[in-house]
mmCIF file of the protein (N, C-alpha, C, O) and its ligand, coordinates in Angstrom:
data_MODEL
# 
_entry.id   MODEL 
# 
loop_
_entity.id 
_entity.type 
_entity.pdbx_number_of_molecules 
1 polymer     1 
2 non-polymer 1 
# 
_entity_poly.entity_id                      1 
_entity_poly.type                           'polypeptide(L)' 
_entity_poly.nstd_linkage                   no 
_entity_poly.nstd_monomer                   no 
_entity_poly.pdbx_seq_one_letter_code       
;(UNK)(UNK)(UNK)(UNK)(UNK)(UNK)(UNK)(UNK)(UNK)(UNK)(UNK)(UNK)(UNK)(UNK)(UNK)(UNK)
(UNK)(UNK)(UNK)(UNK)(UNK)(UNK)(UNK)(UNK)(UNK)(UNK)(UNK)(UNK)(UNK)(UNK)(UNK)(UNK)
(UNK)(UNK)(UNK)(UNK)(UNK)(UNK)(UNK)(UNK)(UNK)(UNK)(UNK)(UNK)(UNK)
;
_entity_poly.pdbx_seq_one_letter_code_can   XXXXXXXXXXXXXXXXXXXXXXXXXXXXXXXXXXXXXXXXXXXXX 
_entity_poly.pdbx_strand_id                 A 
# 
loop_
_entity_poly_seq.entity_id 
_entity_poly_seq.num 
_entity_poly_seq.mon_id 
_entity_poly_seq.hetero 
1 1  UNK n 
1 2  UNK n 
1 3  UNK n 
1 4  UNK n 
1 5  UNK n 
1 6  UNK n 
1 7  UNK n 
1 8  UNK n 
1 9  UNK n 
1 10 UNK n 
1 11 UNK n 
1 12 UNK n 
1 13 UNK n 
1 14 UNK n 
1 15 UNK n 
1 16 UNK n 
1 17 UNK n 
1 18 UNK n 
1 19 UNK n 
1 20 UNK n 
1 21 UNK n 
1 22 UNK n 
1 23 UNK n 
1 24 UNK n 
1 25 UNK n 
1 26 UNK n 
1 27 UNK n 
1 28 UNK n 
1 29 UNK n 
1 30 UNK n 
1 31 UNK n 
1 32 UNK n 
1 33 UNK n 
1 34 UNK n 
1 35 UNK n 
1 36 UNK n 
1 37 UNK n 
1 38 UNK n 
1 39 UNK n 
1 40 UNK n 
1 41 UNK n 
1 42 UNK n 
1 43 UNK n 
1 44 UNK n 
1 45 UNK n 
# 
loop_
_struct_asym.id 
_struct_asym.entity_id 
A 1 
B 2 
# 
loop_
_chem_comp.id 
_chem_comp.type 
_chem_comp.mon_nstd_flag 
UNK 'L-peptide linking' . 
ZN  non-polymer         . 
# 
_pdbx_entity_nonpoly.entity_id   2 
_pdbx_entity_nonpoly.name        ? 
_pdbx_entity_nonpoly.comp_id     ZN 
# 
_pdbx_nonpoly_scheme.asym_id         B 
_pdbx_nonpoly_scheme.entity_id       2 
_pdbx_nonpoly_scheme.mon_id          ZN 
_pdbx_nonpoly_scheme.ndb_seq_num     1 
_pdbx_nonpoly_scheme.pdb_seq_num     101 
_pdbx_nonpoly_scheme.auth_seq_num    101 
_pdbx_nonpoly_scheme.pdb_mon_id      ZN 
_pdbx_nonpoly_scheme.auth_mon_id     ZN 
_pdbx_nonpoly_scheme.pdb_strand_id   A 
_pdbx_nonpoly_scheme.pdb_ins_code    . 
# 
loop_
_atom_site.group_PDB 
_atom_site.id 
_atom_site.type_symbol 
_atom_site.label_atom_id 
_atom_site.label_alt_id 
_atom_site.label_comp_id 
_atom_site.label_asym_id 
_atom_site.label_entity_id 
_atom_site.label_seq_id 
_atom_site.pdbx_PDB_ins_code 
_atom_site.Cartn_x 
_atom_site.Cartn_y 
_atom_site.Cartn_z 
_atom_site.occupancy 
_atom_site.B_iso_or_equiv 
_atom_site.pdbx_formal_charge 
_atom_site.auth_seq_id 
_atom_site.auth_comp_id 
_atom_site.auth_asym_id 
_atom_site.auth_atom_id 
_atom_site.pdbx_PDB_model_num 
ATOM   1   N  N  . UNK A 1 1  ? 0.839   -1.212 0.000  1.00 0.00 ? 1   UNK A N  1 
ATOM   2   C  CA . UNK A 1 1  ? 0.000   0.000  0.000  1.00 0.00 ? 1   UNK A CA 1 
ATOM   3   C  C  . UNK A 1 1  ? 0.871   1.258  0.000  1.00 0.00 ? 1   UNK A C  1 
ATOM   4   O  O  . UNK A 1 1  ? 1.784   1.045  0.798  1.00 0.00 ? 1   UNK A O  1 
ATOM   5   N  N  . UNK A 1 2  ? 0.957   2.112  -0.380 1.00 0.00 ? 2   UNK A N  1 
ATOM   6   C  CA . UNK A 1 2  ? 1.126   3.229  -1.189 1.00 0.00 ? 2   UNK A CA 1 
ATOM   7   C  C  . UNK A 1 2  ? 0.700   4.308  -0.024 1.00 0.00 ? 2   UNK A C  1 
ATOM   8   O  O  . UNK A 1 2  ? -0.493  4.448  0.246  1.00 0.00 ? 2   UNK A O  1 
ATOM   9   N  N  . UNK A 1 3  ? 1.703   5.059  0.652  1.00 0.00 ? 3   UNK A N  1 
ATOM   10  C  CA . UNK A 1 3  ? 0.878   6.147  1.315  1.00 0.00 ? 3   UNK A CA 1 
ATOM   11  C  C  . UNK A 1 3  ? 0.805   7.382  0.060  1.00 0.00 ? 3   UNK A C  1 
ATOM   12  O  O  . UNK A 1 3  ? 1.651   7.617  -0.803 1.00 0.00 ? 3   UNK A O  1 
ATOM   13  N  N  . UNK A 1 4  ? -0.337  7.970  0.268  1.00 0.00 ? 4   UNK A N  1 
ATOM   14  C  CA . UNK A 1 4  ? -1.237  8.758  -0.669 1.00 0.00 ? 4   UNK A CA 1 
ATOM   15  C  C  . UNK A 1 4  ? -1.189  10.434 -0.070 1.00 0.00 ? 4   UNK A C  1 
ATOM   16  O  O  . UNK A 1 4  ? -2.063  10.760 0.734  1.00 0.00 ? 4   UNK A O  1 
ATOM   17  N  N  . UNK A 1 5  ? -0.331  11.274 -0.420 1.00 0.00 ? 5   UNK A N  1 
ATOM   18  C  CA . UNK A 1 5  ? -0.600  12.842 0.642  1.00 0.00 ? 5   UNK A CA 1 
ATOM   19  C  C  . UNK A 1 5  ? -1.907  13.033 0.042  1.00 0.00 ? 5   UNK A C  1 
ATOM   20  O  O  . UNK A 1 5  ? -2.392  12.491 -0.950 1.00 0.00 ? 5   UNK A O  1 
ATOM   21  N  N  . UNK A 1 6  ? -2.449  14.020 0.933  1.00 0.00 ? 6   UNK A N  1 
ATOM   22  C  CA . UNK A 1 6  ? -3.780  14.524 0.570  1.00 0.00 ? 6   UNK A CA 1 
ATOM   23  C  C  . UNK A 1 6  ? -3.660  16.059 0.405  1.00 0.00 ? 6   UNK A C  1 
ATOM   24  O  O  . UNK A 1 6  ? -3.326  16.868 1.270  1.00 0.00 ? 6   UNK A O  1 
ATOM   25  N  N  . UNK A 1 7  ? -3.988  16.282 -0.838 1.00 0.00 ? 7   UNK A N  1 
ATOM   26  C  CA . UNK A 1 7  ? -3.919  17.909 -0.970 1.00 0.00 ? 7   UNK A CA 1 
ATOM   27  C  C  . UNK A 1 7  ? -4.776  18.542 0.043  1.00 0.00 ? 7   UNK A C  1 
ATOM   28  O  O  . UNK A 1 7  ? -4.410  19.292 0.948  1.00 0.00 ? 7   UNK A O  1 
ATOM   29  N  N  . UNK A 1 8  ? -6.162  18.074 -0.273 1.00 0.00 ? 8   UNK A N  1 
ATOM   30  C  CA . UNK A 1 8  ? -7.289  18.604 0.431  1.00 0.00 ? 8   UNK A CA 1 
ATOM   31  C  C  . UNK A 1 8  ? -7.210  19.091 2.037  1.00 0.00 ? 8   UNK A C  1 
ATOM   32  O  O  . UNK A 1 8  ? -8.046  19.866 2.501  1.00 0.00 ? 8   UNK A O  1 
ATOM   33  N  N  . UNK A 1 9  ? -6.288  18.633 2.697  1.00 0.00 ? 9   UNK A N  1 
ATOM   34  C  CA . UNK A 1 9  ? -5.513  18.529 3.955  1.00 0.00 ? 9   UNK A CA 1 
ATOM   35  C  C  . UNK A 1 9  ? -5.693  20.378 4.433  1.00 0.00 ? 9   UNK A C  1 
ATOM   36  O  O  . UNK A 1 9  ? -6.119  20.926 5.450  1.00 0.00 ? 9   UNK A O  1 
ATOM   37  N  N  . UNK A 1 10 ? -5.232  20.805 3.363  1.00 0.00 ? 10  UNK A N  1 
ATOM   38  C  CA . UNK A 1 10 ? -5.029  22.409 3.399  1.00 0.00 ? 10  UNK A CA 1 
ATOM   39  C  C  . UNK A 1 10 ? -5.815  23.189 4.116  1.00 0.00 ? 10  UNK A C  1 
ATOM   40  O  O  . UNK A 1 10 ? -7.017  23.058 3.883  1.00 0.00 ? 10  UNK A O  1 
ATOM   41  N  N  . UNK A 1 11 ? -5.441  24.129 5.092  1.00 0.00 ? 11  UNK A N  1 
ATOM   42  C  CA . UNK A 1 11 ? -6.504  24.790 5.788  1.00 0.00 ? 11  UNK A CA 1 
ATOM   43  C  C  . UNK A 1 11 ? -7.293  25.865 4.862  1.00 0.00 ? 11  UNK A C  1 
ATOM   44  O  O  . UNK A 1 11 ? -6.784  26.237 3.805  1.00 0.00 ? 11  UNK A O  1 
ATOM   45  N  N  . UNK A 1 12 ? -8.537  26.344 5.290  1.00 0.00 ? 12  UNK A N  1 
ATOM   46  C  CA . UNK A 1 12 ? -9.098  27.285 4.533  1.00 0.00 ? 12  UNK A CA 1 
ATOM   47  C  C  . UNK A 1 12 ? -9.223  28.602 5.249  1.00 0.00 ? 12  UNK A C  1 
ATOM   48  O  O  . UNK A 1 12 ? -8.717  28.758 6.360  1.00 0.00 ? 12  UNK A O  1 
ATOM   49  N  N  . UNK A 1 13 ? -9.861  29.513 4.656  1.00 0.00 ? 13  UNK A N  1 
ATOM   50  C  CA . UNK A 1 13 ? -10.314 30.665 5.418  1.00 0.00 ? 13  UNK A CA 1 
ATOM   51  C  C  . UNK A 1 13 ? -11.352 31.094 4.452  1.00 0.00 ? 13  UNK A C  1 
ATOM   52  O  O  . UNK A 1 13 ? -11.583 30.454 3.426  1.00 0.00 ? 13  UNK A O  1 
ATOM   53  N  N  . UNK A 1 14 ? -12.251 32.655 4.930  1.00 0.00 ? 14  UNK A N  1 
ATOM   54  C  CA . UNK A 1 14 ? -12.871 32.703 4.000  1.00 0.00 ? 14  UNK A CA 1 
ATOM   55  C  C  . UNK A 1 14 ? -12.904 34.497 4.317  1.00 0.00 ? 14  UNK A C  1 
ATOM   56  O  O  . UNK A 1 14 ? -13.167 35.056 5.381  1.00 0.00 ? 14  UNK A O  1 
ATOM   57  N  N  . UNK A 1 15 ? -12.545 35.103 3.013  1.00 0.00 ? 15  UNK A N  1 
ATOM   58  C  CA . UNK A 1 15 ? -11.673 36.201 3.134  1.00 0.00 ? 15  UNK A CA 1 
ATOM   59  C  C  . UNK A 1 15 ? -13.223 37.214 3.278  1.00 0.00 ? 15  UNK A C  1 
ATOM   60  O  O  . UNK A 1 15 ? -14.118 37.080 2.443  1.00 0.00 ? 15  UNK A O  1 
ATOM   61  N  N  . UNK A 1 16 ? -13.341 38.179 4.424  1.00 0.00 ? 16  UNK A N  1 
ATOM   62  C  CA . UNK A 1 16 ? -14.394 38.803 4.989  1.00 0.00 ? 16  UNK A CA 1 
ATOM   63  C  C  . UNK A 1 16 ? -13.939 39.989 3.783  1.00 0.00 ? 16  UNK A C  1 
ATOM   64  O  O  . UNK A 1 16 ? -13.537 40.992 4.372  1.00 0.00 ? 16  UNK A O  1 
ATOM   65  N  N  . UNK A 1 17 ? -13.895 40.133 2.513  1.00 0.00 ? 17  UNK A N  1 
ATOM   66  C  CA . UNK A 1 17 ? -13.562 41.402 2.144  1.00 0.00 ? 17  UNK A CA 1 
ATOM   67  C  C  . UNK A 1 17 ? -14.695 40.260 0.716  1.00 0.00 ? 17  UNK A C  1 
ATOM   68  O  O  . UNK A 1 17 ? -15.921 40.203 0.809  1.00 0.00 ? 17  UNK A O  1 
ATOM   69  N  N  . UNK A 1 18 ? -14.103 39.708 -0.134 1.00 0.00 ? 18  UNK A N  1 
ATOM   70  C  CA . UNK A 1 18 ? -14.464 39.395 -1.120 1.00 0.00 ? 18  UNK A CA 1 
ATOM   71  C  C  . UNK A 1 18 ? -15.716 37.549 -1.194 1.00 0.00 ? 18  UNK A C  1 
ATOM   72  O  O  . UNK A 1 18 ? -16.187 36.777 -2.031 1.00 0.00 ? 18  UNK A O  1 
ATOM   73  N  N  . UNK A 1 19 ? -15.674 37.752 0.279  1.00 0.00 ? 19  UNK A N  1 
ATOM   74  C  CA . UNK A 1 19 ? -16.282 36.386 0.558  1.00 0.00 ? 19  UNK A CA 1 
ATOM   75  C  C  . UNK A 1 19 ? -16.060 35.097 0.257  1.00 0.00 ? 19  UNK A C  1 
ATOM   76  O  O  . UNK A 1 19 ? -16.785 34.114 0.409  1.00 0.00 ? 19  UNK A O  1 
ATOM   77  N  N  . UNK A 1 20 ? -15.055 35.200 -0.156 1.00 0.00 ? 20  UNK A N  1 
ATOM   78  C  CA . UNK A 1 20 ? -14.504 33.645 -1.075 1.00 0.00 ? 20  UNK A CA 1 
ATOM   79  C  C  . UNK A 1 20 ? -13.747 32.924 -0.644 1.00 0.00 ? 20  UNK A C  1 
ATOM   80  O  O  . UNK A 1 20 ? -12.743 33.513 -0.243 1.00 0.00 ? 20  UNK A O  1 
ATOM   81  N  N  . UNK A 1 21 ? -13.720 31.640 -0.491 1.00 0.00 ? 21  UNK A N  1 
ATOM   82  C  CA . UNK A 1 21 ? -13.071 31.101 0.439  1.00 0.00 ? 21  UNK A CA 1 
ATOM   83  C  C  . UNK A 1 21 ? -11.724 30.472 -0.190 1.00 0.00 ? 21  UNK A C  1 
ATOM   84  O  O  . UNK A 1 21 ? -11.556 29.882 -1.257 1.00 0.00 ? 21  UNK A O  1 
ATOM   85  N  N  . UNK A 1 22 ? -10.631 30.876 1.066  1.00 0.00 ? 22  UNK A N  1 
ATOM   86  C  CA . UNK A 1 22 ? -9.418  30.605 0.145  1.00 0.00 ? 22  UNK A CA 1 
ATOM   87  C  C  . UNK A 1 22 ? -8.370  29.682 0.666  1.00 0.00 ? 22  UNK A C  1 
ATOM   88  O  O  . UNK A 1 22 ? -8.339  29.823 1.889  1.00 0.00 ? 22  UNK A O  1 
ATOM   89  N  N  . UNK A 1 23 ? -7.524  28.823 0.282  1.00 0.00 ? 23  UNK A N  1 
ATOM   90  C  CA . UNK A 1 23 ? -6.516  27.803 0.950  1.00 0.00 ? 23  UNK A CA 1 
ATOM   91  C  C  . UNK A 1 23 ? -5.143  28.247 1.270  1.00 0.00 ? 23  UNK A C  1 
ATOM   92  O  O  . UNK A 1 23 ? -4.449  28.995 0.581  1.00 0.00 ? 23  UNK A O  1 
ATOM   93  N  N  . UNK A 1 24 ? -4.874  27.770 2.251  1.00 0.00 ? 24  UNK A N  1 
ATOM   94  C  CA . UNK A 1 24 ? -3.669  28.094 2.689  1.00 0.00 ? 24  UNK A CA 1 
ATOM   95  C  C  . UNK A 1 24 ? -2.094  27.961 1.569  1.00 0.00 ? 24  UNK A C  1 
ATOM   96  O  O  . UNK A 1 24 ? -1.565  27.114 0.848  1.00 0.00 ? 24  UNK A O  1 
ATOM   97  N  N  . UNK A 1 25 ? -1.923  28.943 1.876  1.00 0.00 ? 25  UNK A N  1 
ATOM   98  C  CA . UNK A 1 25 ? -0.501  29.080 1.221  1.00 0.00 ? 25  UNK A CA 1 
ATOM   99  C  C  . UNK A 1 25 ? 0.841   28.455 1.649  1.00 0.00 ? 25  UNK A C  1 
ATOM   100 O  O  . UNK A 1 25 ? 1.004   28.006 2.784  1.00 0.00 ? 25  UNK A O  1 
ATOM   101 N  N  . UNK A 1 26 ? 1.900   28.440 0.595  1.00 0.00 ? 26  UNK A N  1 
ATOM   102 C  CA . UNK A 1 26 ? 3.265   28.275 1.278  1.00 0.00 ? 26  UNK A CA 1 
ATOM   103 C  C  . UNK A 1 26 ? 3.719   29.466 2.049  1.00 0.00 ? 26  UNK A C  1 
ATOM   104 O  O  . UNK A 1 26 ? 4.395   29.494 3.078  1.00 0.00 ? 26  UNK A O  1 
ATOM   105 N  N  . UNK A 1 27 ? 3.247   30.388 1.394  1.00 0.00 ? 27  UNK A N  1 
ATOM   106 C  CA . UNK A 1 27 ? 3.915   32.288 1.649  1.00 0.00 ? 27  UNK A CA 1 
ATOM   107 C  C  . UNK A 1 27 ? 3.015   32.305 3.073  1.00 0.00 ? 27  UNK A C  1 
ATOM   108 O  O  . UNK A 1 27 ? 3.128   33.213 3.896  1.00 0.00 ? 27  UNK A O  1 
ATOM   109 N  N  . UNK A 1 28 ? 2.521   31.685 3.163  1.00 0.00 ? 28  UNK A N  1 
ATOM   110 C  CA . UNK A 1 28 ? 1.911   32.145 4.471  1.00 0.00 ? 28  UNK A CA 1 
ATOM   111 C  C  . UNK A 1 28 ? 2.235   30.946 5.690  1.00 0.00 ? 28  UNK A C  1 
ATOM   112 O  O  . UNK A 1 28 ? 1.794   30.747 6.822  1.00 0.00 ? 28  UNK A O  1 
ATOM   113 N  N  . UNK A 1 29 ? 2.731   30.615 5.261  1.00 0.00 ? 29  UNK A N  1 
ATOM   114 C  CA . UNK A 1 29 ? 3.142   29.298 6.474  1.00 0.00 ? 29  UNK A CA 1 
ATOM   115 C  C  . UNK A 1 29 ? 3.513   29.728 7.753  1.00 0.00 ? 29  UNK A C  1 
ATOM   116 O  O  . UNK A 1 29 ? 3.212   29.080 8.756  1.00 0.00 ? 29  UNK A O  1 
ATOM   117 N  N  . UNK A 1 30 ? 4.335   31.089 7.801  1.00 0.00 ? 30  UNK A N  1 
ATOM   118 C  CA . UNK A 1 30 ? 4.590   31.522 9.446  1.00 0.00 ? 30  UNK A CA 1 
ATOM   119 C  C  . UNK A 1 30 ? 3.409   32.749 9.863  1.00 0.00 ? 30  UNK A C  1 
ATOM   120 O  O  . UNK A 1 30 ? 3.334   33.284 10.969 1.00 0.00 ? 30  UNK A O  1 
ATOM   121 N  N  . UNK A 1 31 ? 2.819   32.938 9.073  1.00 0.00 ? 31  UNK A N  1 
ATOM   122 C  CA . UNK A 1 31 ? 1.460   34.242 9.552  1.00 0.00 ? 31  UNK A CA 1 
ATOM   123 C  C  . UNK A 1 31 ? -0.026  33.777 9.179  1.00 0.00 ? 31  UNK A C  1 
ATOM   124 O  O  . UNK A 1 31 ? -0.994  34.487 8.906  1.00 0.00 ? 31  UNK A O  1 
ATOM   125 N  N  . UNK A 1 32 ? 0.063   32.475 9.241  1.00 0.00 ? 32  UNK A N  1 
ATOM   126 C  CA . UNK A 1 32 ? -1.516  32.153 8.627  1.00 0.00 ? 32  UNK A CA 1 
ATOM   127 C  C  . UNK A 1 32 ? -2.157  32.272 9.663  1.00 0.00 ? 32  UNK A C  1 
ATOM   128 O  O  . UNK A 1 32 ? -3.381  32.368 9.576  1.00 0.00 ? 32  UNK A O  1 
ATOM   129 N  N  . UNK A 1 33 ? -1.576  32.297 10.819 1.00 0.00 ? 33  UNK A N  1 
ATOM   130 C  CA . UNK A 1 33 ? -2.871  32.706 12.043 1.00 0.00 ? 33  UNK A CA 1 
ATOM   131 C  C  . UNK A 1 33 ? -3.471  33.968 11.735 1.00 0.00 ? 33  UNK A C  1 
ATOM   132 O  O  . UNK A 1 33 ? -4.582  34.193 12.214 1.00 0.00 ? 33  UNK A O  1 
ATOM   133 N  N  . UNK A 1 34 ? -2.853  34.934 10.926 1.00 0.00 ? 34  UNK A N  1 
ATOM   134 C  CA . UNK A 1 34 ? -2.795  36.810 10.883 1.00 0.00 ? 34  UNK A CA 1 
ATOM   135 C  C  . UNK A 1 34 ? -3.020  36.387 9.819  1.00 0.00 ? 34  UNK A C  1 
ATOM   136 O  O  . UNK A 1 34 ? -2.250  37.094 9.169  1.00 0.00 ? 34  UNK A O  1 
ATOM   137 N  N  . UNK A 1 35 ? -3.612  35.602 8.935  1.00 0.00 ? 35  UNK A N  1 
ATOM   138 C  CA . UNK A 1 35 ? -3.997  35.694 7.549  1.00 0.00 ? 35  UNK A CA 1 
ATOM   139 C  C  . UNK A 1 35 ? -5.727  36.288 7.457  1.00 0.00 ? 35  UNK A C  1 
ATOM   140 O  O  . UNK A 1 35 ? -6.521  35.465 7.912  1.00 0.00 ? 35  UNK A O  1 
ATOM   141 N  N  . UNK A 1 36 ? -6.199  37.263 7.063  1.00 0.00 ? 36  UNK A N  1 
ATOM   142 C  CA . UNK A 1 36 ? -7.491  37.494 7.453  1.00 0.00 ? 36  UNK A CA 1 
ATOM   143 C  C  . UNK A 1 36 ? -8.212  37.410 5.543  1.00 0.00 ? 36  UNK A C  1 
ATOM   144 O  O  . UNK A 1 36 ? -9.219  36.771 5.235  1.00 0.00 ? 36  UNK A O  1 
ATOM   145 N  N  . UNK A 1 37 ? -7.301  38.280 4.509  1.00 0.00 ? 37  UNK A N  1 
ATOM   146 C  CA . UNK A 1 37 ? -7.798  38.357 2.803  1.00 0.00 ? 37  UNK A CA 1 
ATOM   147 C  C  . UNK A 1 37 ? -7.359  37.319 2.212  1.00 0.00 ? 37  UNK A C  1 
ATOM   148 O  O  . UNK A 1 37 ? -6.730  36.529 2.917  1.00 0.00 ? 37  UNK A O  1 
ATOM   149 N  N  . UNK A 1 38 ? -7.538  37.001 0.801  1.00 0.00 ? 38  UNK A N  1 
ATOM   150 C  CA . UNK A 1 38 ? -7.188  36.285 0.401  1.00 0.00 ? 38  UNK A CA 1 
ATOM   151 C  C  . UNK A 1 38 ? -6.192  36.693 -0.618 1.00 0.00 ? 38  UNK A C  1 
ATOM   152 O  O  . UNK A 1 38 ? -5.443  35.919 -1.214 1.00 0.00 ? 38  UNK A O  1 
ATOM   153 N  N  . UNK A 1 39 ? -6.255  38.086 -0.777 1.00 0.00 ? 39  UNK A N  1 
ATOM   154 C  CA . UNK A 1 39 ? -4.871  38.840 -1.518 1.00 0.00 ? 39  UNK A CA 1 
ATOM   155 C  C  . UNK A 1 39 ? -4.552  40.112 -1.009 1.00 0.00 ? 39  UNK A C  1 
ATOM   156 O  O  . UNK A 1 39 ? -4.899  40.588 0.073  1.00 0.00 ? 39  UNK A O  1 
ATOM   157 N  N  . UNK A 1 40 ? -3.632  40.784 -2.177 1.00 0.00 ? 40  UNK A N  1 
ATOM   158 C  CA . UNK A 1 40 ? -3.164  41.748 -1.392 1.00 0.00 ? 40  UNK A CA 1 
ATOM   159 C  C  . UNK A 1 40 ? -4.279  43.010 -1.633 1.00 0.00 ? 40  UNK A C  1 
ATOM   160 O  O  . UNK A 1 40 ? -4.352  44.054 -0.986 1.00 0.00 ? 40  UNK A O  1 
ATOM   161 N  N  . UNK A 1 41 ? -5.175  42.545 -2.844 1.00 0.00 ? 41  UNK A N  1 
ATOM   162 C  CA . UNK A 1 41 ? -6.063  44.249 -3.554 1.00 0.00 ? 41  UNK A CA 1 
ATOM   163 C  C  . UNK A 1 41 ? -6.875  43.572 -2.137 1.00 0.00 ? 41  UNK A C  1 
ATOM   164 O  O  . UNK A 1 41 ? -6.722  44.493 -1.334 1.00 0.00 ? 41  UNK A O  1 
ATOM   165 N  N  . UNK A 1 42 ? -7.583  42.567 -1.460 1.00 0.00 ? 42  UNK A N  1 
ATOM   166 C  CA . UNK A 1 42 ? -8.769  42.839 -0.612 1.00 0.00 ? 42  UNK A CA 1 
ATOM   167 C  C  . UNK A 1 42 ? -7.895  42.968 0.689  1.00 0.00 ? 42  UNK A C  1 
ATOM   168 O  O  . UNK A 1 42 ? -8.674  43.336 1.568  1.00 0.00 ? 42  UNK A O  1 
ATOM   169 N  N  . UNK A 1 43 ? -6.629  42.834 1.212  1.00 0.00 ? 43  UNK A N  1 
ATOM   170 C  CA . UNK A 1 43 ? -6.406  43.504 2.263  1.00 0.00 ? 43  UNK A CA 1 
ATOM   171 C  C  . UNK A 1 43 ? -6.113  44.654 2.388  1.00 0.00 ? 43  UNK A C  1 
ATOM   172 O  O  . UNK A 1 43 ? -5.849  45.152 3.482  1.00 0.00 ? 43  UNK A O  1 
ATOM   173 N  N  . UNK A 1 44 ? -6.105  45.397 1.097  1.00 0.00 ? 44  UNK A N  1 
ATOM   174 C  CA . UNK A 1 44 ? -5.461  47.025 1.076  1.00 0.00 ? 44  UNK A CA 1 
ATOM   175 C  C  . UNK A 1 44 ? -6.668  47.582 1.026  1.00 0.00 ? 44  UNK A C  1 
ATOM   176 O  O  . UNK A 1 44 ? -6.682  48.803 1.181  1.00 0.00 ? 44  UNK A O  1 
ATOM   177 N  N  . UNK A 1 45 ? -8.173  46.788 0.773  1.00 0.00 ? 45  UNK A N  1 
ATOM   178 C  CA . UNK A 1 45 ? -9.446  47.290 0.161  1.00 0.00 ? 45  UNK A CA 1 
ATOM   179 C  C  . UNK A 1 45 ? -9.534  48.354 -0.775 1.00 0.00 ? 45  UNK A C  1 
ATOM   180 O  O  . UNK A 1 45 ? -10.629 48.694 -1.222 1.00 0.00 ? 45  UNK A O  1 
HETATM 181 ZN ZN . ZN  B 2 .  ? -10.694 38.435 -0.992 1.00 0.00 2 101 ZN  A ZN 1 
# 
């Protein structure tokens, strides 16, 4: 048997600016607790 990674694994959020829900990044691996947008135009609004 074959261990299998699971993409889906990925945490989500769901960005209170554009409503859309978005997956965790590499770029965000040390601030994803402080991750609130899902880019940079809806955190600058
Ligand atoms: Zn957004």
């Amino acid at each position: 048997m074959a261990k299998m990674k699971k993409k889906q694994d990925l945490p989500t959020k769901t960005c209170p600016r554009c409503r859309k829900p978005f997956a965790w990044r590499k770029k965000w691996e040390k601030v994803w607790d402080e991750v609130k947008y899902c880019s940079e135009r809806c955190r600058r609004g």
